[in-house]
N, CA and C atoms of all chains as a GROMACS GRO file, in nm:
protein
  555
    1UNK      N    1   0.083  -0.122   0.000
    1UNK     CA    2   0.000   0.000   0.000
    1UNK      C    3   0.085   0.126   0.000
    2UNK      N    4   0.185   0.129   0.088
    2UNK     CA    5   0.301   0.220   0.093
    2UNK      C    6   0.337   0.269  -0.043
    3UNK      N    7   0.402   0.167  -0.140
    3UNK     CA    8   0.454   0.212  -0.254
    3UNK      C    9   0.331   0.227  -0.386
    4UNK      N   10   0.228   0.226  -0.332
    4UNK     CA   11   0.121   0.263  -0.404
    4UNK      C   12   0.084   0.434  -0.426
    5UNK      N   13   0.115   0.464  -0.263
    5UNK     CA   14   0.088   0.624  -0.219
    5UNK      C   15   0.221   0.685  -0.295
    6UNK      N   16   0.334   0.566  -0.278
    6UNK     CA   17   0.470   0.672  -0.331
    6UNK      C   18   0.421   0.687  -0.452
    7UNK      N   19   0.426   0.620  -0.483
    7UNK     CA   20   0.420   0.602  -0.694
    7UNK      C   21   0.271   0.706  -0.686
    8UNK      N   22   0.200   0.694  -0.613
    8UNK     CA   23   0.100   0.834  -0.688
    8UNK      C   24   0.146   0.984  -0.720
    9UNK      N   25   0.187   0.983  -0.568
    9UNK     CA   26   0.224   1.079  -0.497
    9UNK      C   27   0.369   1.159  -0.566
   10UNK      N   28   0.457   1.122  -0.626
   10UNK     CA   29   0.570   1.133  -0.716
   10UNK      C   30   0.536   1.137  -0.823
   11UNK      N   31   0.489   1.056  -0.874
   11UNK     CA   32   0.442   1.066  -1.039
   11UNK      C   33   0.323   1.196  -1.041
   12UNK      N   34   0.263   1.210  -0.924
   12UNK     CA   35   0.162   1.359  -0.962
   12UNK      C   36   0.245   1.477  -0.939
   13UNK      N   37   0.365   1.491  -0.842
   13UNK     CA   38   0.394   1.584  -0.816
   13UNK      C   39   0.523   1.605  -0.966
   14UNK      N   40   0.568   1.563  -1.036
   14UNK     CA   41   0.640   1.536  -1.173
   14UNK      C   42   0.550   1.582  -1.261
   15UNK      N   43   0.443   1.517  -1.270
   15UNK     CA   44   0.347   1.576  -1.411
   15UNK      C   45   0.367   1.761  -1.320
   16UNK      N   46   0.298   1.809  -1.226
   16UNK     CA   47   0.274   1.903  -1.183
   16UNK      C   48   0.428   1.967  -1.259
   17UNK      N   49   0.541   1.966  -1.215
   17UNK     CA   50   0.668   2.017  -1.267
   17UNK      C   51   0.664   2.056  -1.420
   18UNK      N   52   0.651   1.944  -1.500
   18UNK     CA   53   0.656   1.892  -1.607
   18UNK      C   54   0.503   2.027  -1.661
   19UNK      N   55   0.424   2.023  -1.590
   19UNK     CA   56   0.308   2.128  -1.646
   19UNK      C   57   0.329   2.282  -1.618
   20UNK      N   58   0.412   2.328  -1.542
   20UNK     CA   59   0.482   2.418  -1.462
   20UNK      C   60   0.611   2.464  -1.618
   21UNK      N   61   0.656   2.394  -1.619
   21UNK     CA   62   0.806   2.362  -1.733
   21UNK      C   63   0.728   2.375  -1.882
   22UNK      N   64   0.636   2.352  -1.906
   22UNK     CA   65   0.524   2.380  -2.053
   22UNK      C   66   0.483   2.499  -2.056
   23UNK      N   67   0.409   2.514  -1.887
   23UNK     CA   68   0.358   2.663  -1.959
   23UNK      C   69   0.509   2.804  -1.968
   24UNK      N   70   0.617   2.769  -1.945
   24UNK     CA   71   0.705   2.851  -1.940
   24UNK      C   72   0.763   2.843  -2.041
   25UNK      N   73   0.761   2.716  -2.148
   25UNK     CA   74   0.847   2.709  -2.270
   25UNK      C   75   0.761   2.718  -2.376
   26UNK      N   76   0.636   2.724  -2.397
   26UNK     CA   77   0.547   2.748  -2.488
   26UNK      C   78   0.548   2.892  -2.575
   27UNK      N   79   0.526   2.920  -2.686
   27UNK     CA   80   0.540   3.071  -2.688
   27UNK      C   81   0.424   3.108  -2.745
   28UNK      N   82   0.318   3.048  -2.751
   28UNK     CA   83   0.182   3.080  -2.757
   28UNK      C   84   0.050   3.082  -2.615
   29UNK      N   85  -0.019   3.135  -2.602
   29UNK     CA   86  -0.071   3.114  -2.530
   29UNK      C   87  -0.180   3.017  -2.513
   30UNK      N   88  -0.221   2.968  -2.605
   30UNK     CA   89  -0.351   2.860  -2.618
   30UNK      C   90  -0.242   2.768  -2.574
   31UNK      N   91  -0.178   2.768  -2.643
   31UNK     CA   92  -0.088   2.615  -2.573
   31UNK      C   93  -0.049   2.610  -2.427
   32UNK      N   94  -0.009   2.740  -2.395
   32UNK     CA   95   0.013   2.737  -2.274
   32UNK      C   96  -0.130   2.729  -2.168
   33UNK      N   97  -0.217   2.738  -2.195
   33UNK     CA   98  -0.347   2.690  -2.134
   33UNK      C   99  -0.338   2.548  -2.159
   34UNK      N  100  -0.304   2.495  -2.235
   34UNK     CA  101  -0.323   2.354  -2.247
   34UNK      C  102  -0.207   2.262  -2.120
   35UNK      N  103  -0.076   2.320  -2.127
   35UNK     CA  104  -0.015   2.283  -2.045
   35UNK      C  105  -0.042   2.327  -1.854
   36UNK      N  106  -0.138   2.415  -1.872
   36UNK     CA  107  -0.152   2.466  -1.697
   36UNK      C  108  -0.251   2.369  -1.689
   37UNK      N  109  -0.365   2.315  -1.764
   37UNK     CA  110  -0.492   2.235  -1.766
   37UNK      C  111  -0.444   2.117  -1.718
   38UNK      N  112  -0.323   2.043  -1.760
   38UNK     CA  113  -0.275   1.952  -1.725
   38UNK      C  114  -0.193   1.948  -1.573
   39UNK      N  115  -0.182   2.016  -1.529
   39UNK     CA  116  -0.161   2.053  -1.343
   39UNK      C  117  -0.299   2.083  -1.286
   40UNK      N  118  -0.373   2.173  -1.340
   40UNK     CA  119  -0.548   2.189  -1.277
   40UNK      C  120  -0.597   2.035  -1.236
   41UNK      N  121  -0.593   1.907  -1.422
   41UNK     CA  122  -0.669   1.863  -1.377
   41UNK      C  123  -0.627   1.702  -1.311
   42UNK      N  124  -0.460   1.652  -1.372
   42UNK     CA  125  -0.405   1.545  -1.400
   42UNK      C  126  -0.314   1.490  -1.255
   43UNK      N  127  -0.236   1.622  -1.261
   43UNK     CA  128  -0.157   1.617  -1.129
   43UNK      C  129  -0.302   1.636  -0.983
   44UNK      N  130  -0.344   1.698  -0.991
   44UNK     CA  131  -0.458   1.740  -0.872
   44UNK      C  132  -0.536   1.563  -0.862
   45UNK      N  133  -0.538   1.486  -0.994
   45UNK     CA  134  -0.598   1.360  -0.966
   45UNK      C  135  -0.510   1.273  -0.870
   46UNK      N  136  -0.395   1.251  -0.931
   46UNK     CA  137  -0.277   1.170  -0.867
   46UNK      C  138  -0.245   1.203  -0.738
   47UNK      N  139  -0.246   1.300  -0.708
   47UNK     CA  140  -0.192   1.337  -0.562
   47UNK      C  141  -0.288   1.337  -0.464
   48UNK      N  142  -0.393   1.393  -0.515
   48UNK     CA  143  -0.509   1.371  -0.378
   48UNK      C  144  -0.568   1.220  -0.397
   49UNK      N  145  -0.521   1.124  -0.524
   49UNK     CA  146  -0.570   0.984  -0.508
   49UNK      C  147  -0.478   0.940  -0.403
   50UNK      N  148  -0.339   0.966  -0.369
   50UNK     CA  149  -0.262   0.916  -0.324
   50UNK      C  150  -0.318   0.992  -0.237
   51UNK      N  151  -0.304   1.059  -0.134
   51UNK     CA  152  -0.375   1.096  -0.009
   51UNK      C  153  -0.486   1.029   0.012
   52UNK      N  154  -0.597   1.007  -0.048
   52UNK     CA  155  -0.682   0.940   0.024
   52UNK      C  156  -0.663   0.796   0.030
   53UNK      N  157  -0.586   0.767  -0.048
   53UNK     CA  158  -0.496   0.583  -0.027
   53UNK      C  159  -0.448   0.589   0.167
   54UNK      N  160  -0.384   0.735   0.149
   54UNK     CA  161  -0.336   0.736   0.302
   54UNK      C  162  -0.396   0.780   0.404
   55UNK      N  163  -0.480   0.844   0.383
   55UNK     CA  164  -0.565   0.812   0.506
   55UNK      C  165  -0.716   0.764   0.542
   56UNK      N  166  -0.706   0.674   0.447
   56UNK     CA  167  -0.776   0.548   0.445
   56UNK      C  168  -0.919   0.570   0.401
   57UNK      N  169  -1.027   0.548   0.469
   57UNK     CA  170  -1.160   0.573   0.472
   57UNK      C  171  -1.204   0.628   0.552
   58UNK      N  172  -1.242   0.732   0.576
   58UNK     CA  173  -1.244   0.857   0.736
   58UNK      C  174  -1.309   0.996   0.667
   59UNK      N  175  -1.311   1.066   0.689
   59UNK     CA  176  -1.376   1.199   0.686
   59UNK      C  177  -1.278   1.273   0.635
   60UNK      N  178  -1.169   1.285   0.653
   60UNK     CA  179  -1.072   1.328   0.554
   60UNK      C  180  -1.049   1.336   0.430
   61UNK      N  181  -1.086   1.153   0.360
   61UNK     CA  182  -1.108   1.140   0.235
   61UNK      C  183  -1.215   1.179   0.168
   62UNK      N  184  -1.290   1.250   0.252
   62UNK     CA  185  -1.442   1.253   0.213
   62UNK      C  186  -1.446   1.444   0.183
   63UNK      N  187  -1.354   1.520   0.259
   63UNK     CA  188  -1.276   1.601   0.258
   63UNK      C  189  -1.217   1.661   0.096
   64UNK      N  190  -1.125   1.544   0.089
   64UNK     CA  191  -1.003   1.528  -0.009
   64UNK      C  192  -1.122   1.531  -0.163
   65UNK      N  193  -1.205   1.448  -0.149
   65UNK     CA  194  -1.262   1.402  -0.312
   65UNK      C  195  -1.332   1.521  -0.275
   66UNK      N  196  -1.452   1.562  -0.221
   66UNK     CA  197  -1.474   1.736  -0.221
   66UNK      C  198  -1.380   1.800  -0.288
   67UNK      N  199  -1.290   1.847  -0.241
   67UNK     CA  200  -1.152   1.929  -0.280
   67UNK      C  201  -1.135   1.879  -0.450
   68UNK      N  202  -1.105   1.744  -0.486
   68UNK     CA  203  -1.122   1.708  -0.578
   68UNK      C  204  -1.230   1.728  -0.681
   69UNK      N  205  -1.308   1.722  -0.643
   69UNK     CA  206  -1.416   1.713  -0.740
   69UNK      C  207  -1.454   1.905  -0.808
   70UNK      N  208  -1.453   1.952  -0.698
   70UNK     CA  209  -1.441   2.155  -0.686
   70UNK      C  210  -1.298   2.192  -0.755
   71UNK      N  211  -1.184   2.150  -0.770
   71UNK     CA  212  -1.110   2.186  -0.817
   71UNK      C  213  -1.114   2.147  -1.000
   72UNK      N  214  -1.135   2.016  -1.056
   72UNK     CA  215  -1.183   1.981  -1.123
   72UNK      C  216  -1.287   2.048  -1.201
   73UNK      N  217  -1.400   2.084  -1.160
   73UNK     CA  218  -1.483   2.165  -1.236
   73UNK      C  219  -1.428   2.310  -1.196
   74UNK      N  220  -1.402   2.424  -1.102
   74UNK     CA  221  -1.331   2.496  -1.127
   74UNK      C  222  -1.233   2.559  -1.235
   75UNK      N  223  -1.140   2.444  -1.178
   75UNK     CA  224  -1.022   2.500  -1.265
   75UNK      C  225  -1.055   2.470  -1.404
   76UNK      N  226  -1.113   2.377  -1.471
   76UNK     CA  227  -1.134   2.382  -1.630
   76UNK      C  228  -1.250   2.522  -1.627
   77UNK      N  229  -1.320   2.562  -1.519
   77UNK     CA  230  -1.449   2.664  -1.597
   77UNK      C  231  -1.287   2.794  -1.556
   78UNK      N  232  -1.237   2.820  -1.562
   78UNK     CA  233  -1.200   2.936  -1.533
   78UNK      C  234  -1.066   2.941  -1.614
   79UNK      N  235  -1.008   2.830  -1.692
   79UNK     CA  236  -0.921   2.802  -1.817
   79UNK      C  237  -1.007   2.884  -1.928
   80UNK      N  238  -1.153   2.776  -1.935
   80UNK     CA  239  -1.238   2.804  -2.005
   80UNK      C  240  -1.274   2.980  -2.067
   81UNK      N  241  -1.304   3.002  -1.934
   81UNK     CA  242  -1.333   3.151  -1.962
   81UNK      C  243  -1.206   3.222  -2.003
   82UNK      N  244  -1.119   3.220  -1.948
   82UNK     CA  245  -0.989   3.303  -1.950
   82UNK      C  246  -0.944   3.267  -2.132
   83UNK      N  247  -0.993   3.158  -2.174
   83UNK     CA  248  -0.936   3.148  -2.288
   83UNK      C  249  -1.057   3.186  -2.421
   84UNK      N  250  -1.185   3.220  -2.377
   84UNK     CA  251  -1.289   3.286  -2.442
   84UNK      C  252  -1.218   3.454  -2.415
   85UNK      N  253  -1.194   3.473  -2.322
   85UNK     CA  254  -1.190   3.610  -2.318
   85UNK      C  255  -1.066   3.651  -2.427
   86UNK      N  256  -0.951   3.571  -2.403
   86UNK     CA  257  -0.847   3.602  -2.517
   86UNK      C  258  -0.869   3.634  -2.652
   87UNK      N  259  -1.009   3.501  -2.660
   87UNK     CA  260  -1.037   3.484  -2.819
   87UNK      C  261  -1.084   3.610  -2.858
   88UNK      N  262  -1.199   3.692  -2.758
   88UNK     CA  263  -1.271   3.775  -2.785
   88UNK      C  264  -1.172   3.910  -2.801
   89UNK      N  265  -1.059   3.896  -2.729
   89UNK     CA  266  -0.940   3.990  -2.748
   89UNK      C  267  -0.890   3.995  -2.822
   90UNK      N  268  -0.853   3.877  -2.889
   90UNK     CA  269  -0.776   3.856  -3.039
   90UNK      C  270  -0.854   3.906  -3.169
   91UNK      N  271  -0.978   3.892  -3.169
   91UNK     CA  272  -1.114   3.862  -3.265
   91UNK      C  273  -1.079   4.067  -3.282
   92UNK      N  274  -1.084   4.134  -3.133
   92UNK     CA  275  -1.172   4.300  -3.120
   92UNK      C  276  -0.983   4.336  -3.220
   93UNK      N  277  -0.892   4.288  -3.137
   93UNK     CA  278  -0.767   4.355  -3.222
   93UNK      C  279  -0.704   4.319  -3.362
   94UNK      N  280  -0.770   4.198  -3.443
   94UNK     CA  281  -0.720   4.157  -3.551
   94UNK      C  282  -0.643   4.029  -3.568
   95UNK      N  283  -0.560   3.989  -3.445
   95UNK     CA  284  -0.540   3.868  -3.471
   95UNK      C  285  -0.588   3.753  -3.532
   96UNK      N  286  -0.688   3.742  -3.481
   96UNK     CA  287  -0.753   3.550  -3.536
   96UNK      C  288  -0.870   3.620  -3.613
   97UNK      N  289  -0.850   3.585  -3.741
   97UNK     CA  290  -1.012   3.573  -3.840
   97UNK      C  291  -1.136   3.512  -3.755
   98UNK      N  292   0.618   0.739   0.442
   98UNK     CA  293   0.576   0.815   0.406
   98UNK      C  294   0.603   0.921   0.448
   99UNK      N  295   0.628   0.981   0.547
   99UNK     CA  296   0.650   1.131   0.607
   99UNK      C  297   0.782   1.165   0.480
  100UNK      N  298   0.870   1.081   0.445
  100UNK     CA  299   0.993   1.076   0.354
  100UNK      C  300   0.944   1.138   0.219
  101UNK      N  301   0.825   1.040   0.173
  101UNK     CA  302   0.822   1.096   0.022
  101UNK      C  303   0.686   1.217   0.051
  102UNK      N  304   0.654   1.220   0.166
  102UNK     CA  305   0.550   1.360   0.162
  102UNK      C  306   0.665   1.506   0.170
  103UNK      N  307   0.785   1.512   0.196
  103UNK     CA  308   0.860   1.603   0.169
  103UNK      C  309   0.940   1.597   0.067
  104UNK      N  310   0.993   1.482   0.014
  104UNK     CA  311   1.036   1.509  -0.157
  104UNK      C  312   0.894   1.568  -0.221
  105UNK      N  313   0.771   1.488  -0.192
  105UNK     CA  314   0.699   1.588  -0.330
  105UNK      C  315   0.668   1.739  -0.257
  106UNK      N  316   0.666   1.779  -0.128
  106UNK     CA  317   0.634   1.909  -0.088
  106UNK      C  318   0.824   2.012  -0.174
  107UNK      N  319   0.902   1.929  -0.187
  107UNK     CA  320   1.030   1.993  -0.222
  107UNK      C  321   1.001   2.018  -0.375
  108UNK      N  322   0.956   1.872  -0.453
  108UNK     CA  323   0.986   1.916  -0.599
  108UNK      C  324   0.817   2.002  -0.600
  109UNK      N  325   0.770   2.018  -0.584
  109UNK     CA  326   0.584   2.066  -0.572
  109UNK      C  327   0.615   2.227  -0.564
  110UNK      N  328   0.738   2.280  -0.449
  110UNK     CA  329   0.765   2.428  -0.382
  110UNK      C  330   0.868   2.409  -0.528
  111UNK      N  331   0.962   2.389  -0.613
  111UNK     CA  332   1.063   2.416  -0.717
  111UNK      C  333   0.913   2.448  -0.817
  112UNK      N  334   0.867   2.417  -0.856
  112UNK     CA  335   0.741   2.387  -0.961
  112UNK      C  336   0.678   2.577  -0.935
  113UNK      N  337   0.661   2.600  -0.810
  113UNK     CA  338   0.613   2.696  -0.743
  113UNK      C  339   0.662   2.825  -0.776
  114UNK      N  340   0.817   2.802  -0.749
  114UNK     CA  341   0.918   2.907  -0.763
  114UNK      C  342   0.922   2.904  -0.936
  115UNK      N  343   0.928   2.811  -0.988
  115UNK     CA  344   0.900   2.840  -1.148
  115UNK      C  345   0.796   2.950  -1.182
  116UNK      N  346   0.668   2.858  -1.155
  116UNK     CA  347   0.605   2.966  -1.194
  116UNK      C  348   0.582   3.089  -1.126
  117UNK      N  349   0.610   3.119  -1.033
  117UNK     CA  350   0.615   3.260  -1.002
  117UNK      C  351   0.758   3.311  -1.073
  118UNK      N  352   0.861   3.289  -1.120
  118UNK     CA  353   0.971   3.366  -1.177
  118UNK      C  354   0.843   3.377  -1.329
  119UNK      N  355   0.756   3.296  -1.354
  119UNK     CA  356   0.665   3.285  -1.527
  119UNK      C  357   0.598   3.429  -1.502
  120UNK      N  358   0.551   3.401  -1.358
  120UNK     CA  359   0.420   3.532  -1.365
  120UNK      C  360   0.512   3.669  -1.344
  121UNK      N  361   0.677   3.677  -1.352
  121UNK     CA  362   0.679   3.833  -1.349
  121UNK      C  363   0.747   3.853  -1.476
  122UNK      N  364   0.816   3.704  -1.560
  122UNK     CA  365   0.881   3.786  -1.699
  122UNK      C  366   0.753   3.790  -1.748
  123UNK      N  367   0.590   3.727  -1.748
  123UNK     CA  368   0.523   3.747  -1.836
  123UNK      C  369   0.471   3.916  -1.882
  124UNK      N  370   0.475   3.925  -2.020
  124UNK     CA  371   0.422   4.075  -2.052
  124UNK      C  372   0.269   4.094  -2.090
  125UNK      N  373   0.225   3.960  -2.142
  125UNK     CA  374   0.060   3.995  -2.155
  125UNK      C  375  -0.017   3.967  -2.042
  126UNK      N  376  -0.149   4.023  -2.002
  126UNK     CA  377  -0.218   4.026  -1.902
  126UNK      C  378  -0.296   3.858  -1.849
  127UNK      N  379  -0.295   3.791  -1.989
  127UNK     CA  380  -0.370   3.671  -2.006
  127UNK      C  381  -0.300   3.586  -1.940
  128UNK      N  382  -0.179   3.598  -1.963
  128UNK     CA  383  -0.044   3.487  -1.903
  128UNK      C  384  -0.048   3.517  -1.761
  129UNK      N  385  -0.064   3.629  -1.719
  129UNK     CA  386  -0.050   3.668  -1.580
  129UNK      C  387  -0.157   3.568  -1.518
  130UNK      N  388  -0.269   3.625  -1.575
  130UNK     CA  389  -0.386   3.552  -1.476
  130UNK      C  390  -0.376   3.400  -1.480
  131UNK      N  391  -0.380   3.370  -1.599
  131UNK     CA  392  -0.334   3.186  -1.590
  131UNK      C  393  -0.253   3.142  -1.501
  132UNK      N  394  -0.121   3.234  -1.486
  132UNK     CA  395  -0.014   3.206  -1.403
  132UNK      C  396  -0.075   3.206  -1.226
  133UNK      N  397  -0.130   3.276  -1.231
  133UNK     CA  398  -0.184   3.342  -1.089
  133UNK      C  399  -0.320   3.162  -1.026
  134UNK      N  400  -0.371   3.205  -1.163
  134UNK     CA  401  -0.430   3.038  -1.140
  134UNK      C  402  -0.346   2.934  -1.120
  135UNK      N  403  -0.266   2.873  -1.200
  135UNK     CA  404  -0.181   2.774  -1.206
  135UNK      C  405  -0.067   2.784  -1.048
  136UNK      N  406  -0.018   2.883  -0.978
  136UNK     CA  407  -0.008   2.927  -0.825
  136UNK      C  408  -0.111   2.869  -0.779
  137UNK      N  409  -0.223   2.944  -0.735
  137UNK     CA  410  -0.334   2.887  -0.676
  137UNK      C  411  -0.359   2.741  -0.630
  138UNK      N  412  -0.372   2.666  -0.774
  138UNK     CA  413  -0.366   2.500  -0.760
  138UNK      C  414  -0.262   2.475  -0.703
  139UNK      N  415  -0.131   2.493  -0.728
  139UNK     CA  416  -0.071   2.430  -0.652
  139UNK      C  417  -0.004   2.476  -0.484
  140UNK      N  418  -0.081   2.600  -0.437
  140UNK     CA  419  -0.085   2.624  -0.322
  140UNK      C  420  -0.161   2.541  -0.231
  141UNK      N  421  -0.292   2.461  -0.334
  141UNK     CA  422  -0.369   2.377  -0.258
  141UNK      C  423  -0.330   2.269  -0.257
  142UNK      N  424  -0.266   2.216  -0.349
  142UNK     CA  425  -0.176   2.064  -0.325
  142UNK      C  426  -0.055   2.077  -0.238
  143UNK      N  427   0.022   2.190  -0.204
  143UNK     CA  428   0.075   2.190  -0.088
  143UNK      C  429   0.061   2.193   0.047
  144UNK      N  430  -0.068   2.276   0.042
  144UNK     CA  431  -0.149   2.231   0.182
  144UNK      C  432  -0.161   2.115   0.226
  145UNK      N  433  -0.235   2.050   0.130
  145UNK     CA  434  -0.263   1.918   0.118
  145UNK      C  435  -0.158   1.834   0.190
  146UNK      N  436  -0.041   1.859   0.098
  146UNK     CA  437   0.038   1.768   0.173
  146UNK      C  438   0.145   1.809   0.308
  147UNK      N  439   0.118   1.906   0.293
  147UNK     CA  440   0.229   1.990   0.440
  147UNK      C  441   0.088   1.916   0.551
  148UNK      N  442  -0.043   1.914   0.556
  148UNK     CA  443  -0.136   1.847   0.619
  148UNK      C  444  -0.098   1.705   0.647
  149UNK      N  445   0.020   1.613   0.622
  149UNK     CA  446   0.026   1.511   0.605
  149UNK      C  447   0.163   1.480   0.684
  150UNK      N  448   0.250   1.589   0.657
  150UNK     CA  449   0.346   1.614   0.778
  150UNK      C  450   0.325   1.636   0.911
  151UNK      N  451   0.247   1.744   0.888
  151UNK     CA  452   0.220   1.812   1.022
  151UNK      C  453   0.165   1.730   1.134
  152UNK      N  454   0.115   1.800   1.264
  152UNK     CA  455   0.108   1.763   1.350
  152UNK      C  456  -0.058   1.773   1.378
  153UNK      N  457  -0.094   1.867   1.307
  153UNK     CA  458  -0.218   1.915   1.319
  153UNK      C  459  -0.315   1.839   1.198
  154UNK      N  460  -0.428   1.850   1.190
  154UNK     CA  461  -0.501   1.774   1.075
  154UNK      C  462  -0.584   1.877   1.028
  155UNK      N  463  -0.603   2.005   1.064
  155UNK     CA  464  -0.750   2.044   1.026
  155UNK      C  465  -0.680   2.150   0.865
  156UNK      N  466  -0.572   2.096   0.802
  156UNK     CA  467  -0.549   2.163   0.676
  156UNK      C  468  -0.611   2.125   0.573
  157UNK      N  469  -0.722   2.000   0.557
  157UNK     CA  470  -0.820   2.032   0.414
  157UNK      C  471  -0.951   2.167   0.451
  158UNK      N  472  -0.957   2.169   0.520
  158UNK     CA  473  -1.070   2.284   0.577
  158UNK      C  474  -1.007   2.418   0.471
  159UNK      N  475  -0.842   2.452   0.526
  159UNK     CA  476  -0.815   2.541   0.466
  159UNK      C  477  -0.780   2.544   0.304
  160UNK      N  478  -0.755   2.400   0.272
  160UNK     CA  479  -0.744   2.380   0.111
  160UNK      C  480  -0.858   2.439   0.049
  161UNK      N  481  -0.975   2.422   0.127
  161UNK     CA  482  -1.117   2.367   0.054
  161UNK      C  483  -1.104   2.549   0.008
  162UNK      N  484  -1.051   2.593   0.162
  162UNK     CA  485  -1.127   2.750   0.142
  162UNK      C  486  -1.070   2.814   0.007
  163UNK      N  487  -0.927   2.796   0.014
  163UNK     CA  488  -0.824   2.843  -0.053
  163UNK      C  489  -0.869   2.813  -0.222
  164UNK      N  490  -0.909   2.705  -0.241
  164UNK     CA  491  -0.987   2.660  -0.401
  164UNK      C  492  -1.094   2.735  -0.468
  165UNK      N  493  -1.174   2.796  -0.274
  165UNK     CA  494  -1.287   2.875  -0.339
  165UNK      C  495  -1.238   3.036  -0.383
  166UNK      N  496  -1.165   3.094  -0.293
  166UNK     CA  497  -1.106   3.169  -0.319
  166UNK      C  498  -1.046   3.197  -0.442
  167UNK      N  499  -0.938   3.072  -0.477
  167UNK     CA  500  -0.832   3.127  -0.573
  167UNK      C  501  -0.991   3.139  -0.725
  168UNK      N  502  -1.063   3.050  -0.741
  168UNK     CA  503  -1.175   3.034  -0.830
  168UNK      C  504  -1.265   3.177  -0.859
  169UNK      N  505  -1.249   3.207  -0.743
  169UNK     CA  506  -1.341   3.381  -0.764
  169UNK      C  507  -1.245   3.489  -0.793
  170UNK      N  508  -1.104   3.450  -0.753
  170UNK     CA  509  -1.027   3.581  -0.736
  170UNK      C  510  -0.995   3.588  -0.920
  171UNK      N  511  -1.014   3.440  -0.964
  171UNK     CA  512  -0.936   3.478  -1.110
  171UNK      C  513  -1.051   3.528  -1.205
  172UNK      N  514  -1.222   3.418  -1.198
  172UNK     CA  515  -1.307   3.505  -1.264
  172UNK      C  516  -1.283   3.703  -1.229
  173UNK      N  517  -1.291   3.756  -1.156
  173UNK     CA  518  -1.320   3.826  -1.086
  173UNK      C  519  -1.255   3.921  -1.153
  174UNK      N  520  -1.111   3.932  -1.122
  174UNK     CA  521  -1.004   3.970  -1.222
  174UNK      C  522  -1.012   3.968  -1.371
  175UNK      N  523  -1.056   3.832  -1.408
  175UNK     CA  524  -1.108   3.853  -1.577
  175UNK      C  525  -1.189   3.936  -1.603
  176UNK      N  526  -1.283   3.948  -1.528
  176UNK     CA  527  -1.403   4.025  -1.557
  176UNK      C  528  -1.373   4.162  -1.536
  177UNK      N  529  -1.271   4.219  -1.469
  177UNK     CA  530  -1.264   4.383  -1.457
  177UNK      C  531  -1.162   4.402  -1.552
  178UNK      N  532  -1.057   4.318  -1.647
  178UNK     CA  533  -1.020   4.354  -1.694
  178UNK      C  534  -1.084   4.287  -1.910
  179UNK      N  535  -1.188   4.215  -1.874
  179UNK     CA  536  -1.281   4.257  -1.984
  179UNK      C  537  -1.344   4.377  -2.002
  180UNK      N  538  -1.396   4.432  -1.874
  180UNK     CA  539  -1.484   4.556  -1.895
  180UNK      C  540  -1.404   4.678  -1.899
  181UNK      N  541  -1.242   4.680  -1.878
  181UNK     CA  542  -1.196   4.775  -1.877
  181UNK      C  543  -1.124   4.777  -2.055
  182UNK      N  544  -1.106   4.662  -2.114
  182UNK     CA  545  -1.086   4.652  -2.259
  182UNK      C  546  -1.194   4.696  -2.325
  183UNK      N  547  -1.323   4.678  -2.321
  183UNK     CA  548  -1.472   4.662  -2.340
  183UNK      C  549  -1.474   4.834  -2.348
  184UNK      N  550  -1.443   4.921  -2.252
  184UNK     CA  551  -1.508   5.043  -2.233
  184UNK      C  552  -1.376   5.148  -2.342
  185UNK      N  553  -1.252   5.095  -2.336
  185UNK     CA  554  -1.165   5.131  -2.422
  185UNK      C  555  -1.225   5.190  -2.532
   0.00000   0.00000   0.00000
């Protein structure tokens, strides 16, 4: 069970890096929404799966998937918008047809 | 576990310091706020797990708050700086 929590718990906090390291080398911005989406929604799975591996079945975990589930719809509605608003920015100054 | 709950609180805080060095070379406003989001999340996965070190337990209470927060602070921000492009 131990090396179950490691291996979540490492491998989410890596993607998180790894999504951190995208949106800084990207030189567009749609892309770089694509790479923060992947820490909002991928890393946030792995790591709080591995937390509730660890503390078992209790009120905590019940806690944790809350947290989970609110961050999840959150963070994609507010990618979402932030990346409508660009479009609508790009559209008013000429950029994108 | 207390072992690998501070390697990922170590590489989780490097990830951190990245993107905050992102959110001050950035020059457009859009990058900022993403950046400011992308902080956010992972202020709450550090809670999370500094909650797992600690001594104390009552740190998802403050995750939970911190999610609702960072979620309004970024609409919130979009929205005054739509209406301030908007009135341009």
């Amino acid at each position: 069970m131990s090396i179950i929590i490691s291996i979540l718990l490492i491998v989410g906090v890596i993607v998180a890096l790894i999504g951190t390291i995208g949106c800084f080398r990207f030189d567009n911005f749609l892309a770089r929404t694509h790479a923060a989406s992947v820490v909002d929604t991928f890393a946030t799975l792995l790591i709080i799966l591995g937390l509730m591996f660890h503390y078992g079945f209790s009120l905590f975990s019940l806690k944790l998937l809350l947290i989970l589930v609110f961050l999840y719809i959150t963070g994609s509605t507010a990618i979402h918008a932030l990346t409508q608003a660009f479009l609508k920015h790009s559209k008013t100054n000429g950029e994108i047809k | 576990m207390s072992e690998i709950s501070i390697l990922a609180i170590l590489v989780l805080s490097l990830a951190l310091v990245i993107s905050i060095f992102r959110f001050i070379t950035a020059n457009e406003i859009y990058t900022k706020i993403l950046t400011v989001n992308l902080i956010g999340t992972k202020i709450v996965l550090l809670i999370l797990l500094v909650g797992t070190v600690s001594i104390e337990k009552d740190f998802t209470d403050i995750a939970m708050v911190y999610a609702l927060i960072n979620f309004i602070s970024t609409i919130v921000i979009l929205k005054y700086y739509e209406d301030k492009e908007a009135s341009k």
